[in-house]
C-alpha positions in Angstrom: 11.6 4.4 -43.7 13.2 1.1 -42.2 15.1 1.5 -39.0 18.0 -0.6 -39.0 18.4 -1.7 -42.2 17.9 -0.6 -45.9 14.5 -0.7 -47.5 15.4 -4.2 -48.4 13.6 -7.9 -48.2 17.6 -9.0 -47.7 18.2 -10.2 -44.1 22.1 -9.7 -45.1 21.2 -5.7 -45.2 19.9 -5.8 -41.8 21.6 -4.3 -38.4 22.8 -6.9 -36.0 22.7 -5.2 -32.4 20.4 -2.7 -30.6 18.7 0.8 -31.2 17.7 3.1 -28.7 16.1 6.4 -28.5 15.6 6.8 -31.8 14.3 10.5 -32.9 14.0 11.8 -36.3 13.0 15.5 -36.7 12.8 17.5 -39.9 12.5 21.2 -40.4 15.3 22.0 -37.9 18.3 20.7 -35.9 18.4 20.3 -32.0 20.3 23.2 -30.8 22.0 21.5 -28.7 23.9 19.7 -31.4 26.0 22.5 -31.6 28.5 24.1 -29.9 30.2 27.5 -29.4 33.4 26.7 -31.0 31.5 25.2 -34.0 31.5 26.8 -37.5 28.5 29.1 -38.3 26.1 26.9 -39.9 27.6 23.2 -39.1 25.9 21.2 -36.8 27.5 18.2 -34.5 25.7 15.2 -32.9 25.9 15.1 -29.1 24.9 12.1 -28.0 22.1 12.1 -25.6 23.0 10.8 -21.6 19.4 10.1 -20.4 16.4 9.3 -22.5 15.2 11.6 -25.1 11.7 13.6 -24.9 10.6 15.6 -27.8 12.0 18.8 -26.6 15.2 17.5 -24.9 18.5 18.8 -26.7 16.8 21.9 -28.1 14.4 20.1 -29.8 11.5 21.5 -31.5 8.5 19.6 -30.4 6.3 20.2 -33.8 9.5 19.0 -35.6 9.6 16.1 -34.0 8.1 13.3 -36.5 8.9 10.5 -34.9 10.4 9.4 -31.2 10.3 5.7 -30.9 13.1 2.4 -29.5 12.7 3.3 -25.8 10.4 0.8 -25.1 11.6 -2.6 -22.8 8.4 -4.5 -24.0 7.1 -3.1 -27.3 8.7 -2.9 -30.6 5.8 -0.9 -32.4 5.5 1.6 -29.3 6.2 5.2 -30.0 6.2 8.5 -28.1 5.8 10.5 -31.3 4.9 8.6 -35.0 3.2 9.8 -37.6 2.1 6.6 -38.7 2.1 2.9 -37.3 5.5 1.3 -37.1 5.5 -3.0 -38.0 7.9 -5.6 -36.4 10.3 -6.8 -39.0 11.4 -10.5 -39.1 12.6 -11.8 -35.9 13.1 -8.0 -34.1 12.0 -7.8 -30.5 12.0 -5.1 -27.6 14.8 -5.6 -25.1 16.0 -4.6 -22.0 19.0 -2.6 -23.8 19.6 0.4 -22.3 23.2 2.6 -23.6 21.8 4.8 -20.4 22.7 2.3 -17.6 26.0 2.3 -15.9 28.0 -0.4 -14.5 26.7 -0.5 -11.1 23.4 -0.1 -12.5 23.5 -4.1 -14.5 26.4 -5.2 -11.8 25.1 -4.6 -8.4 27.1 -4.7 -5.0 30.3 -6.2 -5.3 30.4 -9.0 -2.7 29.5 -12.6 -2.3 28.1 -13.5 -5.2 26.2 -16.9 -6.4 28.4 -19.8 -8.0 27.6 -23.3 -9.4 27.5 -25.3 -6.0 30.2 -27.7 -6.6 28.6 -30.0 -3.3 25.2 -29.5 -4.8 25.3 -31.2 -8.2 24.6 -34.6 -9.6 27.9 -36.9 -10.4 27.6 -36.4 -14.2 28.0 -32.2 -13.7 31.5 -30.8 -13.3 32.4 -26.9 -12.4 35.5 -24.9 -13.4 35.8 -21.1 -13.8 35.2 -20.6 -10.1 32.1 -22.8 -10.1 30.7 -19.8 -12.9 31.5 -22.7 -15.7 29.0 -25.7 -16.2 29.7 -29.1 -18.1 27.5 -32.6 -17.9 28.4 -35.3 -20.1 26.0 -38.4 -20.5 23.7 -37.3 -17.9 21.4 -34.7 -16.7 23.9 -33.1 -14.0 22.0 -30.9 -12.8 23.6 -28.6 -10.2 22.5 -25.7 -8.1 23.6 -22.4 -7.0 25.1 -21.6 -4.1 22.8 -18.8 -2.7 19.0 -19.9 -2.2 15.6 -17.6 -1.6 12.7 -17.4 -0.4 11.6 -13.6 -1.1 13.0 -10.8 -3.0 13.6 -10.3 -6.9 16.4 -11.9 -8.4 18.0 -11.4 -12.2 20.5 -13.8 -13.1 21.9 -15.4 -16.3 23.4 -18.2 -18.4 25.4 -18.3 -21.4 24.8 -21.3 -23.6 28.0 -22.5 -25.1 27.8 -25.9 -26.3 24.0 -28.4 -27.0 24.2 -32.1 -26.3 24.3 -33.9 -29.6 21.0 -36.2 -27.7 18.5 -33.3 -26.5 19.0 -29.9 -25.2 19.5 -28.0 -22.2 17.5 -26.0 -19.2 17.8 -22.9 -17.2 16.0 -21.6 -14.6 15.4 -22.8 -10.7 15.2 -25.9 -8.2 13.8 -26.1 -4.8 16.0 -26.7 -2.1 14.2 -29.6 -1.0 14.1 -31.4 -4.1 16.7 -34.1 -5.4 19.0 -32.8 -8.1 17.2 -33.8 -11.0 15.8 -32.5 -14.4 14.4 -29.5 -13.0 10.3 -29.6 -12.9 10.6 -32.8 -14.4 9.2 -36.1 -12.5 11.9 -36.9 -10.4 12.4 -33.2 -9.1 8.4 -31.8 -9.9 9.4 -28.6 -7.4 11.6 -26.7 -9.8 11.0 -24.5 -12.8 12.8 -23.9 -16.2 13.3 -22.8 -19.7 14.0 -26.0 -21.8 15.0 -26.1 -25.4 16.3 -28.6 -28.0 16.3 -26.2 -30.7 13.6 -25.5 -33.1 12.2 -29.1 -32.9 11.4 -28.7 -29.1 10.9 -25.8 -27.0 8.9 -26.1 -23.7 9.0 -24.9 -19.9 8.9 -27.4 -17.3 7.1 -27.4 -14.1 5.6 -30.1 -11.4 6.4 -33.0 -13.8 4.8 -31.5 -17.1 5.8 -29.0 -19.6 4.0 -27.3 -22.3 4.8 -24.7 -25.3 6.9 -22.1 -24.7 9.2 -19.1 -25.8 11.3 -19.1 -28.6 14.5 -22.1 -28.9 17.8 -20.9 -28.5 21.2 -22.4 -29.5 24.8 -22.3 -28.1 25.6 -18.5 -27.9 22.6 -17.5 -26.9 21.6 -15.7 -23.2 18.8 -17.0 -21.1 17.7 -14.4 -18.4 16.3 -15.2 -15.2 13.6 -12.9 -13.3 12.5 -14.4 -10.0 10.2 -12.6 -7.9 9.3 -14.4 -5.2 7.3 -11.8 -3.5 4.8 -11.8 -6.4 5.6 -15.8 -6.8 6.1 -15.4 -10.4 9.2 -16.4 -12.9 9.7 -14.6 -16.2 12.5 -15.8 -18.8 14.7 -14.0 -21.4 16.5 -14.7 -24.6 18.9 -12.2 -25.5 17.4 -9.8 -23.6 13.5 -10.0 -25.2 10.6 -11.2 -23.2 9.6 -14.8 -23.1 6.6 -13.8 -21.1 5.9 -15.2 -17.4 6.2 -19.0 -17.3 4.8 -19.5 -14.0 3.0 -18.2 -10.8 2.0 -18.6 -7.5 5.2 -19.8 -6.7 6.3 -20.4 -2.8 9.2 -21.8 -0.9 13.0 -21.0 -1.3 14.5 -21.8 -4.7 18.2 -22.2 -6.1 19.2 -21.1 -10.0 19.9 -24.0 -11.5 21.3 -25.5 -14.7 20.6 -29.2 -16.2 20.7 -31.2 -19.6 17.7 -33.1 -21.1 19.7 -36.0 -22.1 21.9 -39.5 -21.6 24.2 -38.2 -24.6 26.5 -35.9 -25.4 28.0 -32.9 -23.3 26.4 -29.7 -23.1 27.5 -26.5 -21.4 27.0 -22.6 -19.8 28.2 -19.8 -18.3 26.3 -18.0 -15.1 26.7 -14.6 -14.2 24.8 -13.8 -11.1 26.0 -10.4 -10.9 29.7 -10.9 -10.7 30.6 -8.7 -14.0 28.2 -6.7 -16.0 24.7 -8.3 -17.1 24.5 -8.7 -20.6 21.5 -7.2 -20.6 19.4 -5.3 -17.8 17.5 -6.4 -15.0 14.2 -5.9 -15.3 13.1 -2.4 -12.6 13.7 -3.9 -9.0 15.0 -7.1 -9.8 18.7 -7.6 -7.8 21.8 -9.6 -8.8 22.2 -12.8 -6.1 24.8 -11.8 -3.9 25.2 -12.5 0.2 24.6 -8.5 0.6 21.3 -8.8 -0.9 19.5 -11.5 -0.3 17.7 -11.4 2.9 18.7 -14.5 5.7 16.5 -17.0 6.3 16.2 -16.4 10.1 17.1 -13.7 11.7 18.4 -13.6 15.9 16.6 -10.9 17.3 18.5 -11.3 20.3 21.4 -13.0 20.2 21.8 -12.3 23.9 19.2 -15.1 24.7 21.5 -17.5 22.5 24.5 -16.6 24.0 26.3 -15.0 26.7 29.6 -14.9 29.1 29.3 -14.4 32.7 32.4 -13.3 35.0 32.5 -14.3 38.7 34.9 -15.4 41.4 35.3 -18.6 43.2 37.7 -20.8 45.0 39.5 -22.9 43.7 38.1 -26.4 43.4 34.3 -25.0 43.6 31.8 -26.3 41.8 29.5 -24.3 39.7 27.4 -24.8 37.5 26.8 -22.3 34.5 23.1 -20.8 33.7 23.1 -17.5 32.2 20.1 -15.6 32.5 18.2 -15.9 29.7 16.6 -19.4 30.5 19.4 -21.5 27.9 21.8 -24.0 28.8 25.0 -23.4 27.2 26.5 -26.2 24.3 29.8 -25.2 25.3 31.8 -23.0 28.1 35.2 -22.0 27.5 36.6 -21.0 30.9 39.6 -18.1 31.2 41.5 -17.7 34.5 41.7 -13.6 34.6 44.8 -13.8 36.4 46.7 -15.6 33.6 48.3 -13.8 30.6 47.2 -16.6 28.2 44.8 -19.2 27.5 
């Protein structure tokens, strides 16, 4: 049996999308693929709204022969087989899911990340309401607009165009750094995903890479998983698993976006959240927006910042302003009660 394609060596024959939930069953049909006002003896297929189980739908469980695609990280891993199940050419477990709404990939809708039009190098230049990203003989590397420091954080970018002198990288750049290849030797604090296409694939951290993931090309997806609570970054391509490039990561980092070369123009899209992911957030991992991430500092009591004080006085007095609280005000904007304006 070959899921998603004939019984075929021909890569033509094979499916070009997702699966899901697939369940095959022989010796009876789910009752619930049938309905009152079908014919005696004709089933329908109802699709399913939540994950299937063995018995879900009506579902004879010692029918059930095989239960399998609901894994996010295995491509072999079945609920029910009756033998082993192989990986065919370049298939890989994604975060698909046909059981997630809108608000489940899209998050709250306010204040969302952009491209940070007065945080880039001068090769870099924004359009598409800083969500588009060109360099063109340079690196321009350019960071977002929201930065953190804890929390978990799913964003992505959209390749759409490779620099006829290198490739491209995604992934994140410390605040503190300059805006430069991102974990590269001039900006050693940042972290990305890197390719060039099938010649040269590597991540990129504290001024060294080394070996990893699989290349990608224009039209491909890189996702982004940030947790910096566990101080870990984890990258995706078209939804699969690269496997966690990095750890014990600390400090408060940007998204950011730059090009590996002198020569030629390359290009993305980011989506931090503002339309629907592409593909789904790993569990607990948030789209940057202002409502989610947390502020850097917080005022406990903003009554020991600032405060007004009312009192009377003749006219000409001198006095001298110190609310209680033990802070000298920056600025005191007097208001004579008696007047109807300002």
């Amino acid at each position: 049996m070959t899921i998603g394609g004939v019984n075929s060596s021909n890569s033509g024959e094979l499916m070009q999308g997702f699966a899901s939930n697939l369940r095959l069953t022989v010796g009876s049909i789910p009752t619930g693929y049938q309905t009152s006002s079908t014919t005696a003896g004709e089933m329908i297929f109802t699709p399913s709204l939540v994950p299937l189980t063995s018995t879900s739908q009506g579902a004879n469980s010692s029918h059930v022969k095989l239960l399998c695609c609901q894994s996010n990280t295995s491509l072999t891993a079945a609920t029910v087989a009756s033998g082993p199940i192989t990986a065919n050419g370049s298939a890989k477990a994604t975060t698909f899911s046909p059981f997630n709404t809108i608000d489940t990939v899209r998050g709250l809708q306010t204040g969302y990340a952009t491209f940070n039009p007065i945080d880039k190098n001068s090769t870099a230049s924004l359009e598409n309401g800083n969500l588009d990203w060109k360099t063109v003989n340079g690196n321009g590397c350019c960071r977002g607009t929201i930065a953190v420091s804890s929390g978990k954080w799913y964003f992505e970018f959209k390749y759409t165009e490779k620099p006829s002198g290198g490739g491209t990288g995604f992934g994140n750049l410390s605040i503190d750094e300059t805006k430069e290849f991102m974990g590269g030797s001039n900006a050693p604090d940042g972290y990305q995903y890197y390719s060039e296409g099938s010649s040269f694939t590597r991540k990129y951290n504290n001024g060294s890479n080394s070996v990893y993931g699989d290349s990608f090309e224009p039209g491909d997806l890189i996702g982004v998983a940030l947790d910096m609570d566990g101080g870990t970054i984890e990258f995706y391509l078209n939804g699969a698993s690269q496997g966690q490039a990095f750890s014990g990561i600390s400090g408060t980092y940007a998204p950011a976006a730059a090009s590996g070369t002198g020569s030629g123009t390359a290009r993305c899209s980011a989506n931090f959240g503002q339309k629907p992911f592409k593909f789904s957030p790993p569990d607990g991992f948030q789209p940057l927006n202002a409502a989610n991430a947390r502020p850097e500092t917080v005022i406990a009591r903003p009554d020991q910042h600032f405060g007004i004080i009312l009192h009377t006085q003749n006219p000409g007095a001198v006095k001298r302003y110190q609310p209680s609280g033990g802070f000298a005000p920056d600025l005191v904007w007097p208001k004579e009660l008696s007047l109807k304006t300002i």
